[in-house]
C-alpha positions as CSV (number, residue, x, y, z in Angstrom):
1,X,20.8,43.9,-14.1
2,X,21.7,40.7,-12.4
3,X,21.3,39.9,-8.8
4,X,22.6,37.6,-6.8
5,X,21.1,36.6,-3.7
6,X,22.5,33.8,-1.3
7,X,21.4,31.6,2.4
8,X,22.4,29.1,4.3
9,X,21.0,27.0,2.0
10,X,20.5,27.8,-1.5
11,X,21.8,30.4,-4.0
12,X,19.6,31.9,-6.7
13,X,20.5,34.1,-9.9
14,X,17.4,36.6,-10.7
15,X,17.4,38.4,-14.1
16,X,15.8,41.8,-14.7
17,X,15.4,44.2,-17.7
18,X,14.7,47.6,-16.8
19,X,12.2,49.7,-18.9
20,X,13.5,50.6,-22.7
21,X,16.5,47.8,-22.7
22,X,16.8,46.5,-25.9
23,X,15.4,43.3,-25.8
24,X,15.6,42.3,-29.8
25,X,18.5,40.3,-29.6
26,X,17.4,38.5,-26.6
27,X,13.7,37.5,-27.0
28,X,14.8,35.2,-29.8
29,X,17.1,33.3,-27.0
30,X,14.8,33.4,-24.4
31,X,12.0,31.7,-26.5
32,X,14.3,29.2,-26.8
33,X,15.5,29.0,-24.0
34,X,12.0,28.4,-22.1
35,X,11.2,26.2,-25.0
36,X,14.4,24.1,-24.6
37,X,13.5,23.8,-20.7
38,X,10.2,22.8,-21.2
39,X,10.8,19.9,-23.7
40,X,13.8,19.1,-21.8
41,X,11.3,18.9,-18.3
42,X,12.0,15.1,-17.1
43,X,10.1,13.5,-14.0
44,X,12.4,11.9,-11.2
45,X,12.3,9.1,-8.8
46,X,10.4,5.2,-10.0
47,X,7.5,4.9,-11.6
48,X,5.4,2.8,-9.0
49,X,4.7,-1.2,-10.4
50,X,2.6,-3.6,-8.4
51,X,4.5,-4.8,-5.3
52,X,4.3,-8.7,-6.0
53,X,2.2,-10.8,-3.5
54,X,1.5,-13.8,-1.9
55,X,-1.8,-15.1,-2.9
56,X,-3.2,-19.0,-2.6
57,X,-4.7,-20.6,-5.1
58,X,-7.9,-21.5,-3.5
59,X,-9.8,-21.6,-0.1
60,X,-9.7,-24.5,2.3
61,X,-12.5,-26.3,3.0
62,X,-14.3,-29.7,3.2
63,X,-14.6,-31.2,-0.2
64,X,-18.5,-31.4,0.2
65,X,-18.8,-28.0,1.3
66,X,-17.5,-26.9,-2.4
67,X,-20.7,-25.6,-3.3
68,X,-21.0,-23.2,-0.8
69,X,-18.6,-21.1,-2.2
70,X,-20.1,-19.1,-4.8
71,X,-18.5,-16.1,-7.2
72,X,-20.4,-13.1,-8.0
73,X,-22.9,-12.6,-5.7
74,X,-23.8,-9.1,-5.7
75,X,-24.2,-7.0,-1.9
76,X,-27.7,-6.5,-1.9
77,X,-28.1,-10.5,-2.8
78,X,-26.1,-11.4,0.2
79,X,-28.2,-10.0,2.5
80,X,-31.1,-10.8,1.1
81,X,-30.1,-14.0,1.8
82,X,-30.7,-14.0,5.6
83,X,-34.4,-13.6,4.8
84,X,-34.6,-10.7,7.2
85,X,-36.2,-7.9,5.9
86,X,-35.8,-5.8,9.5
87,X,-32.0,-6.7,8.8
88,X,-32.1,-5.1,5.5
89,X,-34.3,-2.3,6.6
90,X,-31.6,-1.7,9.3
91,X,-28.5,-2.2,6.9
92,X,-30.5,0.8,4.6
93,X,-30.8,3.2,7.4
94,X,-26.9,3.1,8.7
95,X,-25.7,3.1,5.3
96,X,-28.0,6.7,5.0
97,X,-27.6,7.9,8.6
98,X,-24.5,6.7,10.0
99,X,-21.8,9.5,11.6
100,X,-18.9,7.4,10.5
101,X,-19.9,7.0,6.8
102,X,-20.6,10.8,6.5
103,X,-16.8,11.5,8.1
104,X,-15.2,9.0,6.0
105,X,-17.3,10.9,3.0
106,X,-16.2,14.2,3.9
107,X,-12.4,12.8,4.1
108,X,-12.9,12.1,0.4
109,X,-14.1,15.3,-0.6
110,X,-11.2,17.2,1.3
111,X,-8.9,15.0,-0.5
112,X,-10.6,15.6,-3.6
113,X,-9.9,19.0,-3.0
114,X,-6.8,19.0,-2.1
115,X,-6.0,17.4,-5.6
116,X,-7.4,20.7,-7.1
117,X,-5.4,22.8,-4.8
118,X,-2.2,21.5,-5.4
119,X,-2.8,21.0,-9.0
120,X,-2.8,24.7,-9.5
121,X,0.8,24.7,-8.6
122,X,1.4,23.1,-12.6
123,X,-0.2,26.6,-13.8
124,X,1.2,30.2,-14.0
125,X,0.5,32.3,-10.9
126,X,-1.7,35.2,-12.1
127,X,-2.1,38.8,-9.7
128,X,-3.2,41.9,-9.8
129,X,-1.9,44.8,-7.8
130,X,-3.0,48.4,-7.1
131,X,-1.0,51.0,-5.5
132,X,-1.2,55.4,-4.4
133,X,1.7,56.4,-2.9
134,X,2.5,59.8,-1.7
135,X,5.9,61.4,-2.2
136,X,7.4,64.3,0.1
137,X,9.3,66.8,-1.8
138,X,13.2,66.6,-1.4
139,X,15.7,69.1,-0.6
140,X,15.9,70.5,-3.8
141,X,12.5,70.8,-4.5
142,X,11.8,72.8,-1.1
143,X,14.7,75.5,-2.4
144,X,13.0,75.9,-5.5
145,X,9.9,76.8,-3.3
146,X,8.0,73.4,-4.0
147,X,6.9,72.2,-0.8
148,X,3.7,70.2,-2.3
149,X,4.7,66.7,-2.3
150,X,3.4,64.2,-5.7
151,X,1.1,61.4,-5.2
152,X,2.2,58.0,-8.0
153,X,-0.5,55.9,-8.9
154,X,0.6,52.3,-10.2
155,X,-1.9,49.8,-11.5
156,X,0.4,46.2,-12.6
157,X,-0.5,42.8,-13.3
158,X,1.8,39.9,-12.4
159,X,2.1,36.4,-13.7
160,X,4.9,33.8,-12.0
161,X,5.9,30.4,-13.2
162,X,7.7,27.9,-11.6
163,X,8.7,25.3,-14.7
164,X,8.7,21.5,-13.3
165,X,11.2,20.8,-14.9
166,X,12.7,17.3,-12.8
167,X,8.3,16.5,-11.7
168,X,8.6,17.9,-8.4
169,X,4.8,18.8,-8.8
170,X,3.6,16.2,-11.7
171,X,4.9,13.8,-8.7
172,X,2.8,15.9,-6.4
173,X,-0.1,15.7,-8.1
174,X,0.7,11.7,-8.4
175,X,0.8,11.1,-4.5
176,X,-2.5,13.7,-3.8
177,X,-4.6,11.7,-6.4
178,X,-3.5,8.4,-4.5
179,X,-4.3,9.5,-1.4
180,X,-7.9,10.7,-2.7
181,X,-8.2,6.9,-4.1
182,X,-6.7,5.6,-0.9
183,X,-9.4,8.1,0.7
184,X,-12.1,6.7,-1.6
185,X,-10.9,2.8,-0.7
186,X,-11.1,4.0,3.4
187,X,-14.9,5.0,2.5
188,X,-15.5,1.6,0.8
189,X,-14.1,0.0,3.8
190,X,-16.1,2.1,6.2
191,X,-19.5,1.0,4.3
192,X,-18.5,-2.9,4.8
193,X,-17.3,-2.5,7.9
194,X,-20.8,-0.3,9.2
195,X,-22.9,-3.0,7.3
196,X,-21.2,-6.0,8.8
197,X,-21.1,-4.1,12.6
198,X,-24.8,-3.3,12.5
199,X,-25.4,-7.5,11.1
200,X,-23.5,-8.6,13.8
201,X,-25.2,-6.5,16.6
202,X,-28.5,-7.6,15.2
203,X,-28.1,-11.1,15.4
204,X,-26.0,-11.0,18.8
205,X,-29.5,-9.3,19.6
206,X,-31.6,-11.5,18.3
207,X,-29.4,-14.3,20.1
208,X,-29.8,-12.7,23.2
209,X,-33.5,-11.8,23.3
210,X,-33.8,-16.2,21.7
211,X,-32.0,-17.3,25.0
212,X,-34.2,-14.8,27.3
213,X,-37.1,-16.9,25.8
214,X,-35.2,-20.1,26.3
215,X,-34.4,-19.8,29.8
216,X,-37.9,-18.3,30.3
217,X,-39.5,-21.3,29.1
218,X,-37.2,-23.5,31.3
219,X,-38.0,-21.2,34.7
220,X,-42.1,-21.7,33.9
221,X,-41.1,-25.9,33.7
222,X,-38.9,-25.5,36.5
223,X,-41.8,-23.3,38.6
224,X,-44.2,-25.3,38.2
225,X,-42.1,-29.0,38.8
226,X,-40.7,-27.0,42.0
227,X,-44.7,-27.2,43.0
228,X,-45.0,-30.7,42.3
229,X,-41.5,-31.5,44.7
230,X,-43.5,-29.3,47.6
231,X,-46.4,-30.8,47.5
232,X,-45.0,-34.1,47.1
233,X,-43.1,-33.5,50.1
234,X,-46.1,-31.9,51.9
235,X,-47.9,-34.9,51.5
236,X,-44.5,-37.2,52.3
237,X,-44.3,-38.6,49.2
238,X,-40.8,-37.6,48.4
239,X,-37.8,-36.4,50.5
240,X,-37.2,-32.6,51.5
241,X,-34.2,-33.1,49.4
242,X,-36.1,-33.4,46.2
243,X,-38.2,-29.8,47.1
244,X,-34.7,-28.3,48.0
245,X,-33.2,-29.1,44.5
246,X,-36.0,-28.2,43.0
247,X,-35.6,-24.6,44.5
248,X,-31.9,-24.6,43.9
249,X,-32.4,-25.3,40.2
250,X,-35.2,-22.7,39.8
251,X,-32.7,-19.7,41.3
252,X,-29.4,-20.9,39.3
253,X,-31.9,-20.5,36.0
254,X,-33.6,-17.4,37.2
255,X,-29.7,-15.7,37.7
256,X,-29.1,-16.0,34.3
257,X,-31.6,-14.0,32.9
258,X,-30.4,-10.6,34.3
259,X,-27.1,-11.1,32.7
260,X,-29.0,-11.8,29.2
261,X,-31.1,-9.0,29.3
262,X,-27.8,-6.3,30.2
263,X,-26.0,-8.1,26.7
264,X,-29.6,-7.9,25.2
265,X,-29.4,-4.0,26.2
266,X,-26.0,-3.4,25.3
267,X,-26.4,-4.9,21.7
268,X,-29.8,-2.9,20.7
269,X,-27.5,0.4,22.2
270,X,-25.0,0.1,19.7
271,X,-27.1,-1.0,17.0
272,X,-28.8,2.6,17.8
273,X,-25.3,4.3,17.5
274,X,-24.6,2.9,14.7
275,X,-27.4,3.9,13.0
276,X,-27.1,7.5,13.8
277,X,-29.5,7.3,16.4
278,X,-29.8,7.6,20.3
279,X,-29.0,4.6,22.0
280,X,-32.8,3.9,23.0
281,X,-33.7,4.3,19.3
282,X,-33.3,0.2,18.8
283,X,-35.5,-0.7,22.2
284,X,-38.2,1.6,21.0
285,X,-38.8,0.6,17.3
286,X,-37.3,-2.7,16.9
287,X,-37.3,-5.0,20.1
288,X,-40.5,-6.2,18.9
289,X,-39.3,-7.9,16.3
290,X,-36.1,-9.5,18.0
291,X,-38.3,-12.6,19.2
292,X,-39.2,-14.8,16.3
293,X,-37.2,-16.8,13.8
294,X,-33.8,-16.3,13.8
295,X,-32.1,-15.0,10.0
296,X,-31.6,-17.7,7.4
297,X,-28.2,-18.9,7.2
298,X,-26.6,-18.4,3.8
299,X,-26.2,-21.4,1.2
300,X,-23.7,-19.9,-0.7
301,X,-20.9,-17.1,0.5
302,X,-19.7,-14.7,-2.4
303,X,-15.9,-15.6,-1.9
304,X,-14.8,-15.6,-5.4
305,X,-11.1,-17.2,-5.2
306,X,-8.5,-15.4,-3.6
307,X,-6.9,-13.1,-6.3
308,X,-10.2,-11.3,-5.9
309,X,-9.1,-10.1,-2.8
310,X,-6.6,-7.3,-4.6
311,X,-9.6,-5.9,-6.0
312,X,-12.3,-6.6,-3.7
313,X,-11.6,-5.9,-0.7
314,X,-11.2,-1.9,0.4
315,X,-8.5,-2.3,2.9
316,X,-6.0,-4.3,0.6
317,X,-6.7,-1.1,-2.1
318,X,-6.4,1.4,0.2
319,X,-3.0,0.2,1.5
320,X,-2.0,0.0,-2.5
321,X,-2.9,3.5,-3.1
322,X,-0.6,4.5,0.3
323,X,2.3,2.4,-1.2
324,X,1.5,4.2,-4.6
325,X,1.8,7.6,-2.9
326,X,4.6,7.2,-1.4
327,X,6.2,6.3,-4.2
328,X,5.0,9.4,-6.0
329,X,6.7,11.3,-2.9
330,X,10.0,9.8,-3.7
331,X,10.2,12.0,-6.9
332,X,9.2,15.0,-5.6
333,X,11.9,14.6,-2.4
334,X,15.0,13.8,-5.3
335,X,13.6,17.3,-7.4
336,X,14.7,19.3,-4.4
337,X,18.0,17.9,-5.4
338,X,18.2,19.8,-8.4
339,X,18.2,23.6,-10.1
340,X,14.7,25.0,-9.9
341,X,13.6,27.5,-12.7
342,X,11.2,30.2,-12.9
343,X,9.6,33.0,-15.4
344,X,8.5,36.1,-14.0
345,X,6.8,39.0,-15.4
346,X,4.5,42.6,-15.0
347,X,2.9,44.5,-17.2
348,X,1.2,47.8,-15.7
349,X,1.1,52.0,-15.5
350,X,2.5,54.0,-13.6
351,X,2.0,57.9,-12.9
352,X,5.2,59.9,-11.9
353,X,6.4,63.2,-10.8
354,X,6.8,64.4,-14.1
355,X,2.7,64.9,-15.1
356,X,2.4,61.7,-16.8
357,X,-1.3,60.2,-16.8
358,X,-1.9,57.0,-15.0
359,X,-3.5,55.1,-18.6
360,X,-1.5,57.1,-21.4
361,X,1.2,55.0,-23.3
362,X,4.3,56.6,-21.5
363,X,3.2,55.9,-18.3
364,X,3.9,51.7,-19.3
365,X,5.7,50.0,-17.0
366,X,7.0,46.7,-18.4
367,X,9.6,43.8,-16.9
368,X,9.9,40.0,-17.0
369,X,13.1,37.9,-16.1
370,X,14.0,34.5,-15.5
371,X,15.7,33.1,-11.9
372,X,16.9,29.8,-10.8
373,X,17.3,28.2,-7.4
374,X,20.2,26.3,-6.7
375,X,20.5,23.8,-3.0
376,X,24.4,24.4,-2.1
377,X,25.1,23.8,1.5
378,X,22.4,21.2,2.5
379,X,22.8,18.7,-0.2
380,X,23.4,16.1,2.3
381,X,20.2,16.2,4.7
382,X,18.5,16.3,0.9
383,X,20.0,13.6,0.0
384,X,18.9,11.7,3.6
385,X,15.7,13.0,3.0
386,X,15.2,11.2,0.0
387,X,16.5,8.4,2.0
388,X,13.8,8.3,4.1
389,X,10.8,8.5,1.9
390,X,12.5,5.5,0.4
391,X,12.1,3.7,3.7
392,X,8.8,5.1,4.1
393,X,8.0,3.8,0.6
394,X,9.0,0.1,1.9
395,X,7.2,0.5,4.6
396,X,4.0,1.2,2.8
397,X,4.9,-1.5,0.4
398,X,5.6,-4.1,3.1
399,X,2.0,-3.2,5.4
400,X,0.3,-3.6,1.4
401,X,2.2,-7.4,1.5
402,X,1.0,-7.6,4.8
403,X,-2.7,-6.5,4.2
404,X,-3.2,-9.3,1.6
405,X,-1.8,-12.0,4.0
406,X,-4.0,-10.7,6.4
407,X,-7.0,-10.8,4.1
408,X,-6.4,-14.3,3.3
409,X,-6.3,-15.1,7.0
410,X,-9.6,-13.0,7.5
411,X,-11.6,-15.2,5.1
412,X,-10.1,-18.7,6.1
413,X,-10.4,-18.1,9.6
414,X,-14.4,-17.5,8.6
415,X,-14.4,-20.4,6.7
416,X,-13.5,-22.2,9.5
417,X,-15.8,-20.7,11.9
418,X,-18.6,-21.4,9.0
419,X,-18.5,-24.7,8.1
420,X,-17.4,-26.4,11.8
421,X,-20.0,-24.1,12.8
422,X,-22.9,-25.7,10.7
423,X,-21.7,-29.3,11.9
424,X,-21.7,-28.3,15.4
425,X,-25.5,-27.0,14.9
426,X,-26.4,-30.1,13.3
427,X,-25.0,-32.0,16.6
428,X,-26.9,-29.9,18.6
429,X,-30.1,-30.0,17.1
430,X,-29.8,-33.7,17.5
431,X,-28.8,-33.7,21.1
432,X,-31.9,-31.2,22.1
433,X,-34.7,-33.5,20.4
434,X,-32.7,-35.9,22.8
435,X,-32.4,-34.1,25.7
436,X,-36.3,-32.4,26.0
437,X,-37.2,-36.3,25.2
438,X,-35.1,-37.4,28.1
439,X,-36.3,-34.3,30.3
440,X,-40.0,-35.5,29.4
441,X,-39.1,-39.4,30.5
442,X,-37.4,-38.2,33.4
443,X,-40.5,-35.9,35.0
444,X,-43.2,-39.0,34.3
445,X,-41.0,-41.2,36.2
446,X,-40.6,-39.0,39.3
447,X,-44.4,-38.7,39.2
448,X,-44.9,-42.5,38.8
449,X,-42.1,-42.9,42.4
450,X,-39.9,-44.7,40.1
451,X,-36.8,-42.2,40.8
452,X,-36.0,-39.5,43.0
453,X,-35.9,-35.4,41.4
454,X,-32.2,-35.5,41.3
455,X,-32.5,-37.4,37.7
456,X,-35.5,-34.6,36.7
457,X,-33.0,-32.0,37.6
458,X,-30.5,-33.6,35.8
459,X,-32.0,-34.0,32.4
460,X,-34.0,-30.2,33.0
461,X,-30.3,-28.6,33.3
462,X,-28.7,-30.7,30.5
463,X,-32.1,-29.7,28.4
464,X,-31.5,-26.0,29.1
465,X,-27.8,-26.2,28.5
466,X,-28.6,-27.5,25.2
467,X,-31.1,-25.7,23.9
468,X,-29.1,-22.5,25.2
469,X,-26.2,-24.3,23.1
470,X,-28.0,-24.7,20.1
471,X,-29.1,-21.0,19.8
472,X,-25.8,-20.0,19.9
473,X,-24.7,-22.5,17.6
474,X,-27.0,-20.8,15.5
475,X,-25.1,-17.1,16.1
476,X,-21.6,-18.8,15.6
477,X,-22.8,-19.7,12.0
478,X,-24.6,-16.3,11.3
479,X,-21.7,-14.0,12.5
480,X,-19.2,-16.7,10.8
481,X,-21.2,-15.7,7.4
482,X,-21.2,-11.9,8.0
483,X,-17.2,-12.8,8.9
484,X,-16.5,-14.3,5.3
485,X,-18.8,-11.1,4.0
486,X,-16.4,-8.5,5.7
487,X,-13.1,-10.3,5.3
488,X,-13.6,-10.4,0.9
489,X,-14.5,-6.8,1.0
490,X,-18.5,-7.2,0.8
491,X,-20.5,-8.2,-2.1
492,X,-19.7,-7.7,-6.0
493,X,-20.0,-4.7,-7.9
494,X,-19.8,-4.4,-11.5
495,X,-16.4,-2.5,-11.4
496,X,-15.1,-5.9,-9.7
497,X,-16.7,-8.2,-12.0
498,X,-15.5,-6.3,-15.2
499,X,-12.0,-5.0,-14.7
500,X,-8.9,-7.4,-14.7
501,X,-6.5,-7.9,-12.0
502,X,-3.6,-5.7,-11.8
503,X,-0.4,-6.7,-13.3
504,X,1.8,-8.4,-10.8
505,X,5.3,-6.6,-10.8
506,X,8.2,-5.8,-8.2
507,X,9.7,-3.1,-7.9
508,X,12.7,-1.9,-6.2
509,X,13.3,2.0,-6.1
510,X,17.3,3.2,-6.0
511,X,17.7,6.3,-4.6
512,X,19.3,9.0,-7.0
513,X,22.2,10.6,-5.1
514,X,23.8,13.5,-7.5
């Protein structure tokens, strides 16, 4: 029997062979047939190459700075490097407790899964059915005085097979396992970017809680020389003026410290977050610790050159593995273009009417077939379709282009920050020897009458500028390092150090238009 059965947009042919047809002549051209199908199976749509890319040679930098660029430097060296051990204590207990990590993990296991969903579409569909159906008795039967109806008992299994025979789901199966290692890549990036957040909210912490002590120390020098302009002027040995100053330049110091301490609080809050914690977590096991030496800056960043940067960095590979999926999809949208084939078959018992047992041999019930499904009268928004995941494909192939520029950018714009950064510290250091040294002359001469308290005030205010200056001289350097750490993709692992650069290959798609 053949039936034909037709829609708006496709047409399909099913075969069936009732029970007892003579298959014999058949079975020898069905086996071929399926075995011609098979080896005839082709995959559709380009096979994804390396998009090429614009990549520099080498970093810029100051020729004497050359040997602060180092090469394979592994993560846990890096930060080691600070000499911090709270730092690396801190950097442990995100990576284990952060909310963000564990999302980005669970992202990676549902896209693991869905490989092994989807995957099951390259495999025969198996079933199992069970049936007991009751039958009334039929005109005939109630004249011949048999008004008991029959029950019929069918027991069948079922196997389907869709043959990909142009890829549609081998391409499937391509774009899902790119998206899990685009998935994967996301996670990677989430761990740099959760170890680089929490550096940077320490040391902006550590900054802040460095400049409270700083200004501090300048309020108890200005306190006490705002006693020595009273009671000078008590005893009408200097000016009002002087007292007045005095005062003023104790309030404008004092105003600055509520402003640390809220930046202070705001930076130990999102450390806490960050770490999985309540926001007071930080303030009640850590602040301690914020007053005392600031980190160590790094002598040498792990920057590798900047080919490394395909590999490296998690964002530049997860953008790949979206180009490389798209790709993938372009097959599967072009196999919609084409005849799809299936094999279909059941093999079960059946009671009837008649007596027949449900398990004896008569009751068999036996059919399989073959069908095909044809697109007729939507070719054309097919063919669009395939259009599009083209452009999408360009699009994913252009933002990869894009992310490597952008990585480039990342790490020179760090570089920058790093190395003007240390020779605006050295500066600094410099001018506060100079500056507590001039405060120092300044004060003796007021006390000696040999100048009024406008030239203390002076050299107190340019002291605490300074020295305010030169603490965060030292967190432009420190954040500039944990900069150049983020933007190559955190520290080497041995899977960077061992495996070669991808091939470096453009490719072009066309779009197959039967």
């Amino acid at each position: 029997m053949i039936i034909c059965e037709g829609t708006r947009s496709q047409a399909s042919l099913d075969l069936q062979f009732p029970q007892g047809f003579n298959l014999r002549g058949w079975k020898a051209s069905l086996a071929t047939l399926c075995i011609g199908a098979l080896s005839a199976c082709t995959t559709l749509g380009p096979d994804y190459q390396q998009p090429a890319t614009s990549v520099q040679s080498g970093w810029t930098m100051p020729e004497l700075d050359q040997q602060a660029i180092g090469g394979k430097v592994s993560d846990d060296e890096f930060w080691a490097s600070f000499s911090d051990p709270t730092l690396v204590e801190l950097l442990r207990d995100a990576q284990k407790n952060s909310l963000t990590l564990q999302s980005a993990a669970l992202q990676v296991d549902g896209a693991s899964e869905t490989v092994s969903i989807n995957a099951a579409s390259l495999l025969p569909g198996v079933s199992a059915t069970g049936s007991k159906n009751y039958n009334q008795p039929d005109a005939a039967s109630k004249q011949k005085n048999k008004n008991e109806g029959s029950f019929t008992d069918q027991v069948l299994g079922q196997v389907s097979w869709e043959v990909d025979f142009w890829g549609k789901y081998r391409r499937a199966e391509q774009a899902d396992r790119a998206t899990l290692e685009s998935s994967k890549a996301a996670l990677a990036s989430s761990a740099v970017s959760l170890k680089a957040s929490v550096a940077n909210a320490y040391v902006n912490a550590r900054i802040y809680a460095n400049r409270i002590v700083v200004a501090e120390a300048n309020l108890r020098e200005q306190a006490e020389n705002m006693r020595i302009a009273e009671a000078r002027y008590r005893l009408g040995s200097s000016s009002e003026m002087d007292w007045r100053q005095a005062q003023t330049q104790y309030a404008q110091t004092q105003s600055q410290i509520p402003a640390l301490r809220s930046n202070l609080a705001q930076n130990q809050n999102a450390l806490s977050v960050l770490l999985g914690q309540t926001p007071d977590y930080f303030a009640k096991h850590y602040s301690a610790s914020l007053v005392a030496a600031l980190p160590t800056i790094p002598a040498v960043l792990p920057l590798g050159v900047p080919s490394d940067l395909l590999r490296r960095r998690p964002d530049v590979r997860q953008a790949e593995f979206l180009a490389i999926s798209q790709s993938a999809r372009i097959g599967q949208a072009e196999a919609a273009l084409y005849p799809s084939f299936s094999l279909s078959g059941s093999i079960g018992v059946q009671t009837m009417p008649d007596g027949r047992e449900l398990f004896s041999w008569d009751s068999r019930s036996i059919s399989y077939g073959a069908g095909f499904t044809f697109p007729l009268f939507d070719r054309g928004a097919l063919i669009r379709k395939v259009k599009v995941q083209d452009i999408t494909f360009q699009q994913a192939v252009l933002s990869y282009q894009n992310q490597v520029l952008t990585a480039q950018q990342n790490v020179e714009d760090a570089l920058s920050s790093f190395f003007q950064g240390k020779e605006q510290l050295a500066a600094l250091r410099r001018a506060d020897t100079a500056a507590k040294r001039s405060t120092e002359l300044s004060l003796r001469r007021y006390k000696s009458g040999l100048t009024d308290f406008t030239t203390v005030t002076n050299a107190q205010q340019s002291q605490l500028q300074t020295s305010d200056s030169l603490v965060q001289a030292q967190s432009g350097v420190l954040l500039a390092a944990i900069s150049a750490y983020r933007s190559v993709g955190g520290g080497w692992s041995p899977s960077d150090a061992d495996s070669p650069p991808n091939p470096i290959a453009h490719v072009s798609p066309e779009v197959v238009t039967p």
